[in-house]
PyMOL CGO cylinders between C-alpha atoms (Angstrom):
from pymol import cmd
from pymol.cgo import CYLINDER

trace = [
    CYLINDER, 31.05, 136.38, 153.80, 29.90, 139.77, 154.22, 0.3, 1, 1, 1, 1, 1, 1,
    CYLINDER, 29.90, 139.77, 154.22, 33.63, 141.06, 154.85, 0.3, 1, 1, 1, 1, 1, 1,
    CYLINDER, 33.63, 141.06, 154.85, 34.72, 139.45, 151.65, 0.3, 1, 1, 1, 1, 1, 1,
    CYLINDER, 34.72, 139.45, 151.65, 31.99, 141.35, 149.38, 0.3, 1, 1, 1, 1, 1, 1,
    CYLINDER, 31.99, 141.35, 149.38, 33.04, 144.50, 151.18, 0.3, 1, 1, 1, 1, 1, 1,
    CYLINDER, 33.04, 144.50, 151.18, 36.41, 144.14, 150.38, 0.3, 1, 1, 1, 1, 1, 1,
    CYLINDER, 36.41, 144.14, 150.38, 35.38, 142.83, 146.31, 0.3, 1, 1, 1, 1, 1, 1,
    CYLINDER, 35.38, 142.83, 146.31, 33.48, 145.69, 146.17, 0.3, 1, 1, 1, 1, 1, 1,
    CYLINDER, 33.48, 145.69, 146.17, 36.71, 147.86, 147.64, 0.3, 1, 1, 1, 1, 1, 1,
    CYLINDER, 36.71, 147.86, 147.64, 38.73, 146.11, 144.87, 0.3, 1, 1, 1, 1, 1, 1,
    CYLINDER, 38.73, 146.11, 144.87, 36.38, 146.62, 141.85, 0.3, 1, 1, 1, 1, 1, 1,
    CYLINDER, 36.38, 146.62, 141.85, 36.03, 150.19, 142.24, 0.3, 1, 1, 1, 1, 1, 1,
    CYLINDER, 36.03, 150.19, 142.24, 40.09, 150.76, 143.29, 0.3, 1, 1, 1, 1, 1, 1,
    CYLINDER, 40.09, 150.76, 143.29, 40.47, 149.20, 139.70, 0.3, 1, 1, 1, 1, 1, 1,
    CYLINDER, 40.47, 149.20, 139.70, 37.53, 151.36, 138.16, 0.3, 1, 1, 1, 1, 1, 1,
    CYLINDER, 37.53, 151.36, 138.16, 39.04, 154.38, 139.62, 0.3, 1, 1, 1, 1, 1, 1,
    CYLINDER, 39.04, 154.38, 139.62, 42.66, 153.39, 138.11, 0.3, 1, 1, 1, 1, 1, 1,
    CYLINDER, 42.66, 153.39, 138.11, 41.35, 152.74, 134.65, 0.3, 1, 1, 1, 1, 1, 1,
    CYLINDER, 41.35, 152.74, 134.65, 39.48, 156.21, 135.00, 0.3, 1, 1, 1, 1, 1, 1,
    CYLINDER, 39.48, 156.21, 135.00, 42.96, 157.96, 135.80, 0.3, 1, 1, 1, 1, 1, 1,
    CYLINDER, 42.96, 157.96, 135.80, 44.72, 155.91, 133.59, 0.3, 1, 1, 1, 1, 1, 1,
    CYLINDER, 44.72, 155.91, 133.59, 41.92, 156.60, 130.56, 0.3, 1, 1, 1, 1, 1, 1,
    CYLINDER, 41.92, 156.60, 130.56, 43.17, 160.90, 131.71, 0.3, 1, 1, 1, 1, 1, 1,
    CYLINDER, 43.17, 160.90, 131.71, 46.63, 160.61, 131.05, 0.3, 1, 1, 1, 1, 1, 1,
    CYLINDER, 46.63, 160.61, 131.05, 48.22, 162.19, 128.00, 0.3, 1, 1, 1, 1, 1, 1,
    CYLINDER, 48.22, 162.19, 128.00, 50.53, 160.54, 126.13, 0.3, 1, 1, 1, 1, 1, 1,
    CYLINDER, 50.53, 160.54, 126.13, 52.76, 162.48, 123.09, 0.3, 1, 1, 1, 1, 1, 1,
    CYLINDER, 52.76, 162.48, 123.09, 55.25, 160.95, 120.97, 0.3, 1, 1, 1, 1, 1, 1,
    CYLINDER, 55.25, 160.95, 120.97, 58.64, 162.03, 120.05, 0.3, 1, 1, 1, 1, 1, 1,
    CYLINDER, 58.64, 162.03, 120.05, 61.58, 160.80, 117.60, 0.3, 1, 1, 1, 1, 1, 1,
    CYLINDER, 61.58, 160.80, 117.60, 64.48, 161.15, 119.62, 0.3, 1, 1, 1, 1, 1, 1,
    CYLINDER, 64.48, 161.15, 119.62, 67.03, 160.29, 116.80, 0.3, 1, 1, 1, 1, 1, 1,
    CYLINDER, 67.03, 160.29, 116.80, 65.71, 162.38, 115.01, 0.3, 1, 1, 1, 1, 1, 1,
    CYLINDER, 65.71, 162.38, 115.01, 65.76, 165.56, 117.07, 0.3, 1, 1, 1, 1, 1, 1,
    CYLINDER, 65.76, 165.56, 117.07, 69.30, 165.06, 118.29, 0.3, 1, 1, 1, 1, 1, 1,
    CYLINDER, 69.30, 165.06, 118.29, 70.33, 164.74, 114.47, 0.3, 1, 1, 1, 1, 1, 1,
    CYLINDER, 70.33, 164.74, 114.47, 69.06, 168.11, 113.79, 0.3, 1, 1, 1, 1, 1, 1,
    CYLINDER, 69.06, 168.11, 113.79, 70.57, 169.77, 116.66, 0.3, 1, 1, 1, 1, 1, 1,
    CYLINDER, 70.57, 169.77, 116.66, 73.48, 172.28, 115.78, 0.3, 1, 1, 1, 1, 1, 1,
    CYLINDER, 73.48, 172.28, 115.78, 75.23, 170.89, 118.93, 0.3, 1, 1, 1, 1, 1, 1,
    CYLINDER, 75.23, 170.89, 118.93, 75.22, 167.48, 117.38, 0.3, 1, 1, 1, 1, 1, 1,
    CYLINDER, 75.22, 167.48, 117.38, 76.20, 168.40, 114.28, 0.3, 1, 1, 1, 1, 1, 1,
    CYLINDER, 76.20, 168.40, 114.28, 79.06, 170.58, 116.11, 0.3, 1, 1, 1, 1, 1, 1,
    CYLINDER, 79.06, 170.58, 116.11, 80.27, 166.99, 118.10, 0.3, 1, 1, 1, 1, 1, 1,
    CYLINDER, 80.27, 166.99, 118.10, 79.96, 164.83, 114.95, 0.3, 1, 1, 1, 1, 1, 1,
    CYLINDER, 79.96, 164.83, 114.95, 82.30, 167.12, 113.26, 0.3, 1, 1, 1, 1, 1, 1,
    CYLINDER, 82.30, 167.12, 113.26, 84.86, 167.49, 115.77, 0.3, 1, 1, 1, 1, 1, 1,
    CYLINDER, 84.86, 167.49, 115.77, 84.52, 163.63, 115.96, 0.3, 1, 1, 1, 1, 1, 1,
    CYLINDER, 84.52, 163.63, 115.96, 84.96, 163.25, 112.55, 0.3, 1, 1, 1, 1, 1, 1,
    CYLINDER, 84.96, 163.25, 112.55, 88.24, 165.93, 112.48, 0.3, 1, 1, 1, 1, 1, 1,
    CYLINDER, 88.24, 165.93, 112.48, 89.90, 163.18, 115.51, 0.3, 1, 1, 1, 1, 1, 1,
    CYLINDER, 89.90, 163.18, 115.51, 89.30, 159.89, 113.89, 0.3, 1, 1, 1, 1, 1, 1,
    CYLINDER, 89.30, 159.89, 113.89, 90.91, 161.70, 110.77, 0.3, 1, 1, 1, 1, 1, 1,
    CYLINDER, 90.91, 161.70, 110.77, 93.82, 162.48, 112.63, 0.3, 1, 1, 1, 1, 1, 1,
    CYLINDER, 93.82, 162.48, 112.63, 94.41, 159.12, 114.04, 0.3, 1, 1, 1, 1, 1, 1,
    CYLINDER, 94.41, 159.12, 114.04, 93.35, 157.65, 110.68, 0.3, 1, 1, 1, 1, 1, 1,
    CYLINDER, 93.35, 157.65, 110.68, 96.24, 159.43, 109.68, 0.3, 1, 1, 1, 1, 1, 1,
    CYLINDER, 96.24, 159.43, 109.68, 98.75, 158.66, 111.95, 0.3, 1, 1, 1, 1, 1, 1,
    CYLINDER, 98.75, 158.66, 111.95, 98.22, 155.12, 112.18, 0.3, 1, 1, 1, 1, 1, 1,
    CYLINDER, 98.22, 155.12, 112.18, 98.65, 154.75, 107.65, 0.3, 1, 1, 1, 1, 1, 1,
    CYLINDER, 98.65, 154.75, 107.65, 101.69, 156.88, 108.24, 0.3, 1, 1, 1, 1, 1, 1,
    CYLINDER, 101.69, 156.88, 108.24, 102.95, 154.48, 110.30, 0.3, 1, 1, 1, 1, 1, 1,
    CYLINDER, 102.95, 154.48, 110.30, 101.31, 151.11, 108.13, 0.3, 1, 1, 1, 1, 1, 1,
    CYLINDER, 101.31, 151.11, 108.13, 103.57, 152.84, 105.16, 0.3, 1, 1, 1, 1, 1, 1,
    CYLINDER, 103.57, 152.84, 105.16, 106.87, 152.34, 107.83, 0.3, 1, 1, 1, 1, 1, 1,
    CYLINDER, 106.87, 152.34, 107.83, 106.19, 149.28, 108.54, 0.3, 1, 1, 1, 1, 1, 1,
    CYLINDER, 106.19, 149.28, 108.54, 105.42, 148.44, 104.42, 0.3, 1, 1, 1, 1, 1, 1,
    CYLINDER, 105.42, 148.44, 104.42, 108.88, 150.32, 103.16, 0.3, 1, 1, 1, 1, 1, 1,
    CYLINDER, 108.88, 150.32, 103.16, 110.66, 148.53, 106.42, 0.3, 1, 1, 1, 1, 1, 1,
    CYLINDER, 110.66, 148.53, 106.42, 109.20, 145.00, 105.17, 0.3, 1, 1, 1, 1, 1, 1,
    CYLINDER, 109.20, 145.00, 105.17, 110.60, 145.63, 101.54, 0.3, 1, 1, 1, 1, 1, 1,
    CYLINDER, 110.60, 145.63, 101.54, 113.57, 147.19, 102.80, 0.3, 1, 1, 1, 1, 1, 1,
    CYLINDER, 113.57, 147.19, 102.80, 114.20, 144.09, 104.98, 0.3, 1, 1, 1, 1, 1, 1,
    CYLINDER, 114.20, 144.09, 104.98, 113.31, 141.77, 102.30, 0.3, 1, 1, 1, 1, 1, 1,
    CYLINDER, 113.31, 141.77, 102.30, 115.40, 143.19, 99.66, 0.3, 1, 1, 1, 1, 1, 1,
    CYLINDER, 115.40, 143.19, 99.66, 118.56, 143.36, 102.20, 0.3, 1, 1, 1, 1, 1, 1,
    CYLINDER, 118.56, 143.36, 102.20, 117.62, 139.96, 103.57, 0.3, 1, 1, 1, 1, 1, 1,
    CYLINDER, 117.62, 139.96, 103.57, 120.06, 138.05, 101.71, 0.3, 1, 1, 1, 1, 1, 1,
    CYLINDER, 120.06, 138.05, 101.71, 122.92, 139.78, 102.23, 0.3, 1, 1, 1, 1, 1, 1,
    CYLINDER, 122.92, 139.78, 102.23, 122.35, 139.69, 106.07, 0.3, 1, 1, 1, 1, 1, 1,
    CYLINDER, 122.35, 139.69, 106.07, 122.70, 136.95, 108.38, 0.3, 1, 1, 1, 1, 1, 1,
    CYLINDER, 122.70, 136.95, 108.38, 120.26, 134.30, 109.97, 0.3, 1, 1, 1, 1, 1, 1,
    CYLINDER, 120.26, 134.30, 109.97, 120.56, 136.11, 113.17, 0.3, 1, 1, 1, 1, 1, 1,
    CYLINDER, 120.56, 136.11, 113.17, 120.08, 139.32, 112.02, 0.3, 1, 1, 1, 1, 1, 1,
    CYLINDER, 120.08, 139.32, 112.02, 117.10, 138.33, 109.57, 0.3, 1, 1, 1, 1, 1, 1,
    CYLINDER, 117.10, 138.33, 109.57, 115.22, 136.80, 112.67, 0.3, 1, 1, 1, 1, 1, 1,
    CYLINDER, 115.22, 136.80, 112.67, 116.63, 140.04, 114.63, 0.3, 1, 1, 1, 1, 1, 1,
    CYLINDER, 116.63, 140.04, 114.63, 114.46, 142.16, 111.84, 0.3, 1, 1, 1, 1, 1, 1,
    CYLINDER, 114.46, 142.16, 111.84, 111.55, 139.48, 112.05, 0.3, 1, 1, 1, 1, 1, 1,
    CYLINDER, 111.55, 139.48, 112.05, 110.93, 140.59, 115.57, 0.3, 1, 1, 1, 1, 1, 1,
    CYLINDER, 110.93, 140.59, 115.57, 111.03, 144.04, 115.04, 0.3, 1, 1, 1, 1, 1, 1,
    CYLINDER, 111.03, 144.04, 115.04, 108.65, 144.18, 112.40, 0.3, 1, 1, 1, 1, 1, 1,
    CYLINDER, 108.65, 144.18, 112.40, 106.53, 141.88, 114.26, 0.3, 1, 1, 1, 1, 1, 1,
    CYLINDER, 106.53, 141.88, 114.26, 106.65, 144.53, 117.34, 0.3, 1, 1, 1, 1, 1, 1,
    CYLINDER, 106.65, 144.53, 117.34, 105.83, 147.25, 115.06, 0.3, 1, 1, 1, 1, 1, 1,
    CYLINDER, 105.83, 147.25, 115.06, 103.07, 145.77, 113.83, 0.3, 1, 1, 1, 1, 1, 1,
    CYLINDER, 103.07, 145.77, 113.83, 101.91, 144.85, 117.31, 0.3, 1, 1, 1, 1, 1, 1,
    CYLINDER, 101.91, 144.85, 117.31, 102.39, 148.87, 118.22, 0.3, 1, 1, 1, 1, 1, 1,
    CYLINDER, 102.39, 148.87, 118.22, 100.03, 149.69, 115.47, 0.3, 1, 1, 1, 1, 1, 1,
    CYLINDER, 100.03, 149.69, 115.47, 97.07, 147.09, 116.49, 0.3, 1, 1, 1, 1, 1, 1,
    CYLINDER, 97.07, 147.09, 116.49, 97.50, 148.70, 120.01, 0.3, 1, 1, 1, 1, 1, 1,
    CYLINDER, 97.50, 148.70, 120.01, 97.57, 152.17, 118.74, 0.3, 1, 1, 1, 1, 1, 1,
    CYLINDER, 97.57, 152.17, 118.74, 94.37, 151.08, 116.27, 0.3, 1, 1, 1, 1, 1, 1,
    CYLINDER, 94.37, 151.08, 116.27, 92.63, 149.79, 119.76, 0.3, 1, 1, 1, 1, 1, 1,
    CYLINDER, 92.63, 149.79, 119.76, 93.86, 153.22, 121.40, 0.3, 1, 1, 1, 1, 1, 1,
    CYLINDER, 93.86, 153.22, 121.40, 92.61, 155.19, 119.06, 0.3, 1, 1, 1, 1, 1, 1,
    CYLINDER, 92.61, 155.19, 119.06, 89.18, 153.95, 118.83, 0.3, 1, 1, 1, 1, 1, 1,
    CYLINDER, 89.18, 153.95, 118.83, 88.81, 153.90, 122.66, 0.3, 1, 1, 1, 1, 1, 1,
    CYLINDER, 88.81, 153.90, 122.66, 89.64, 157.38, 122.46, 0.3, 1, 1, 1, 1, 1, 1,
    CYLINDER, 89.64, 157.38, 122.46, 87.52, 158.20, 119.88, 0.3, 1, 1, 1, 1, 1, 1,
    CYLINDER, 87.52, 158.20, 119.88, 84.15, 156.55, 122.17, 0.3, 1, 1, 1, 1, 1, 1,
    CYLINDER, 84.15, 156.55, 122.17, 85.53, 158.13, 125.11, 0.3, 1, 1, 1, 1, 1, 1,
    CYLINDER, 85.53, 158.13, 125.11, 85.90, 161.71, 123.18, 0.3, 1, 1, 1, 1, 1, 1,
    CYLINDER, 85.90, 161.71, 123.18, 81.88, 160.61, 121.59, 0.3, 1, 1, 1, 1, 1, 1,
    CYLINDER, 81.88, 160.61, 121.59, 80.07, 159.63, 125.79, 0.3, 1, 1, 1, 1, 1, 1,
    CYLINDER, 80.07, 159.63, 125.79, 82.33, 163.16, 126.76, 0.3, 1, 1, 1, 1, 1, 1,
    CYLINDER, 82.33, 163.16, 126.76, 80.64, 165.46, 123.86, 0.3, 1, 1, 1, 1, 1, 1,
    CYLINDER, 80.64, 165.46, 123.86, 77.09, 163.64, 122.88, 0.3, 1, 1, 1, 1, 1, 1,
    CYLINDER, 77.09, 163.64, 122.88, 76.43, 163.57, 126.92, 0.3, 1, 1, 1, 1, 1, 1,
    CYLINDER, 76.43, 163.57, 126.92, 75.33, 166.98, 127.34, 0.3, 1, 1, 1, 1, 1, 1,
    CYLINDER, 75.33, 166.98, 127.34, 73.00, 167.24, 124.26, 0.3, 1, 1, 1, 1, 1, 1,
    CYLINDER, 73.00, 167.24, 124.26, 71.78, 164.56, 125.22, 0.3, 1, 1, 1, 1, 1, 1,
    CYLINDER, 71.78, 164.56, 125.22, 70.90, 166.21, 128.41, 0.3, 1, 1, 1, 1, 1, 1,
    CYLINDER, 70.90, 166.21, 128.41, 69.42, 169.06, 127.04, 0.3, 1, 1, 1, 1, 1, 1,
    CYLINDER, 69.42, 169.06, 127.04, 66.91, 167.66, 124.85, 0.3, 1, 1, 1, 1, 1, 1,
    CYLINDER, 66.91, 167.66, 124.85, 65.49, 165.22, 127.20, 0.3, 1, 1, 1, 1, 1, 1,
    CYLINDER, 65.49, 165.22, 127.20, 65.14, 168.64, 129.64, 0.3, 1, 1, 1, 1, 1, 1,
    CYLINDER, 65.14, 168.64, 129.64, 63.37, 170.50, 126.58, 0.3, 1, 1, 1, 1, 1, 1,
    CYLINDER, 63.37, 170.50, 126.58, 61.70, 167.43, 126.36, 0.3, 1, 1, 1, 1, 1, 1,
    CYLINDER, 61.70, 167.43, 126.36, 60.52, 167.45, 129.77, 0.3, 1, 1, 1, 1, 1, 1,
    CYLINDER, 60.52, 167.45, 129.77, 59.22, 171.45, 129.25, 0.3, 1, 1, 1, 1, 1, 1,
    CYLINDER, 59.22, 171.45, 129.25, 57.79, 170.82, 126.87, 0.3, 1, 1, 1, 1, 1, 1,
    CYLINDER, 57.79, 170.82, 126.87, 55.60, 168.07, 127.95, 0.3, 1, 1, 1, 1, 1, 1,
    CYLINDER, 55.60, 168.07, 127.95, 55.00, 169.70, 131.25, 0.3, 1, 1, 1, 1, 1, 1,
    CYLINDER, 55.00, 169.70, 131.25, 53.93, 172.91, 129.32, 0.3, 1, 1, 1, 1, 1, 1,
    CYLINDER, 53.93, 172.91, 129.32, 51.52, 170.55, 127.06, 0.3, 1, 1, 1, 1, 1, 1,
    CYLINDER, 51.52, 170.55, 127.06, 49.92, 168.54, 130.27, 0.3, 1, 1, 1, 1, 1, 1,
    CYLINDER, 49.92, 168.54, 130.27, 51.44, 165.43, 128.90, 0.3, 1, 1, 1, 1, 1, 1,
    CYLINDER, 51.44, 165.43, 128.90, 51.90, 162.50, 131.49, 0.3, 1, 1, 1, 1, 1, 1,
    CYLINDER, 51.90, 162.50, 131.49, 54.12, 160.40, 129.48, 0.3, 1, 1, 1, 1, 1, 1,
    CYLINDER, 54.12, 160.40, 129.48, 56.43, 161.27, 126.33, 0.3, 1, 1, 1, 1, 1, 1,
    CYLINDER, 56.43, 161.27, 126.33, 56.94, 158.07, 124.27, 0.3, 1, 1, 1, 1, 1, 1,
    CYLINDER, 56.94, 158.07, 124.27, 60.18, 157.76, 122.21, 0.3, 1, 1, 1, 1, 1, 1,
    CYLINDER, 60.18, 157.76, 122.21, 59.22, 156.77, 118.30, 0.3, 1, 1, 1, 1, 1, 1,
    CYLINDER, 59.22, 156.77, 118.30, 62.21, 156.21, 116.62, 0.3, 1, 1, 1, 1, 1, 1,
    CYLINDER, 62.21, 156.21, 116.62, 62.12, 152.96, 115.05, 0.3, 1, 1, 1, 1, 1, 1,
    CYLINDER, 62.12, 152.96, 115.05, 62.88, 149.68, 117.20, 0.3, 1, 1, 1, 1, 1, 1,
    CYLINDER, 62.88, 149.68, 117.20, 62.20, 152.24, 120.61, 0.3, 1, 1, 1, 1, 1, 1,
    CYLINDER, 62.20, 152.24, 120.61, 59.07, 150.25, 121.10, 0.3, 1, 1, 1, 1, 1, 1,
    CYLINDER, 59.07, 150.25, 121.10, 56.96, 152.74, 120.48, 0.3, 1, 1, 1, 1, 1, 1,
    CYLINDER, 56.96, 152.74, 120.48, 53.69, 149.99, 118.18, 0.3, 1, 1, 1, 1, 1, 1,
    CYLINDER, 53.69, 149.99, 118.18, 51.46, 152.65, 117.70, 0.3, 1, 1, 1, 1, 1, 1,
    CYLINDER, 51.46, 152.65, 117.70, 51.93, 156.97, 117.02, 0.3, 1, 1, 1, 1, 1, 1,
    CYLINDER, 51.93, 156.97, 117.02, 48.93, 158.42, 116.83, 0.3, 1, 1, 1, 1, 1, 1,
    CYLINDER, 48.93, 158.42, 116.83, 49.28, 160.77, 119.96, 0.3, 1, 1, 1, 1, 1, 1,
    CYLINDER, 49.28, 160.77, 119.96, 50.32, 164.10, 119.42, 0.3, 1, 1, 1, 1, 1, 1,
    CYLINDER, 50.32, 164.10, 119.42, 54.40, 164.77, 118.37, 0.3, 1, 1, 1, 1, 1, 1,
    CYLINDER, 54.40, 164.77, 118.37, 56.43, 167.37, 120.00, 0.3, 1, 1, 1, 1, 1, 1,
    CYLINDER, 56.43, 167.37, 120.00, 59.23, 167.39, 117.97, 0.3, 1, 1, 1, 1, 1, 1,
    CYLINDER, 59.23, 167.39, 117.97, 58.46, 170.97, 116.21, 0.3, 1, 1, 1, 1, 1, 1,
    CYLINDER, 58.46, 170.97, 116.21, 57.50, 172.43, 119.86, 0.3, 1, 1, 1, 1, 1, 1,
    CYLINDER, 57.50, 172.43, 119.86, 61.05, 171.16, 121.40, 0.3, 1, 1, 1, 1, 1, 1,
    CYLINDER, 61.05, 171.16, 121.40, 63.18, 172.26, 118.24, 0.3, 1, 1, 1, 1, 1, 1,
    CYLINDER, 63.18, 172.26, 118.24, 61.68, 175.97, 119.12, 0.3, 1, 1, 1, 1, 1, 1,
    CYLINDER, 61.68, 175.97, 119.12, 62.23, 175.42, 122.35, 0.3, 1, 1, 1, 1, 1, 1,
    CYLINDER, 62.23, 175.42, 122.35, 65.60, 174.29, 121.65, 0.3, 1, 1, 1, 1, 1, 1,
    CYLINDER, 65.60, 174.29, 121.65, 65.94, 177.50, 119.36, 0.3, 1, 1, 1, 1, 1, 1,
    CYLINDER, 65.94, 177.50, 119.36, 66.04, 176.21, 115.98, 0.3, 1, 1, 1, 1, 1, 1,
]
cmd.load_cgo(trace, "trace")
């Protein structure tokens, strides 16, 4: 009996002295989205981003207007060619279409690949300015507040401003 009190008292003040180091921490807030958005990096990477799904955007209606003036071409001449050669021209047009859904699926892989490769790094260097910053400030945790990241209530202090000028802009 007298063992279990000692070790309910051990156990009550473990917990007291957890709340009281818990009740110390400092918590800060910061919206993420927003900070990357305002980054010239970012806006650097969206625009290269944007200049490669132009290019492909291009290159696959180039070849969508083939594969429309081929249609026409074959449907016009269709008559005057044989069964064989009709179905012969079917099949083609069918494979050309199938090379442009593969090239559409190509593309856009590319174009996520090219977005991980360039977004990855800025990425990493705002959560380490992040980091800095909050180390600089005392702050124990740094809560993300941009909207749906969980983040109920933002009332603690927000370090966007001091990580933008530690960023340099």
């Amino acid at each position: 009996m007298k063992h279990l009190k000692k070790v309910a008292v051990a156990i009550v003040l473990f917990v007291a002295a957890t709340g009281f180091v818990n009740a110390q921490s400092k918590v800060a807030h910061i919206n993420v989205t927003d900070l990357l958005s305002e980054m010239p990096e970012m806006k650097a990477a969206q625009a290269e981003l944007k200049k490669l799904q132009e290019t492909y955007r291009a290159d696959i209606e180039s070849s969508m207007t083939e594969l429309r003036n081929k249609y026409t071409q074959y449907q016009s001449e269709a008559s005057a060619k044989s069964k064989e050669e009709n179905e012969k021209r079917a099949i083609e047009l069918q494979g050309f279409e199938k090379n442009i859904g593969e090239a559409q699926q190509a593309a856009q892989q590319e174009l996520a690949k090219k977005q991980a490769e360039l977004f990855q790094p800025i990425s990493e260097k705002a959560v380490a300015a992040i980091e800095k910053v909050a180390a600089e400030q005392g702050y124990d945790y740094v809560m993300d507040a941009t909207q749906g990241g969980g983040l109920i209530v933002a009332k603690g202090k927000d370090l966007l401003a001091e990580v933008k000028q530690a960023l340099g802009f």
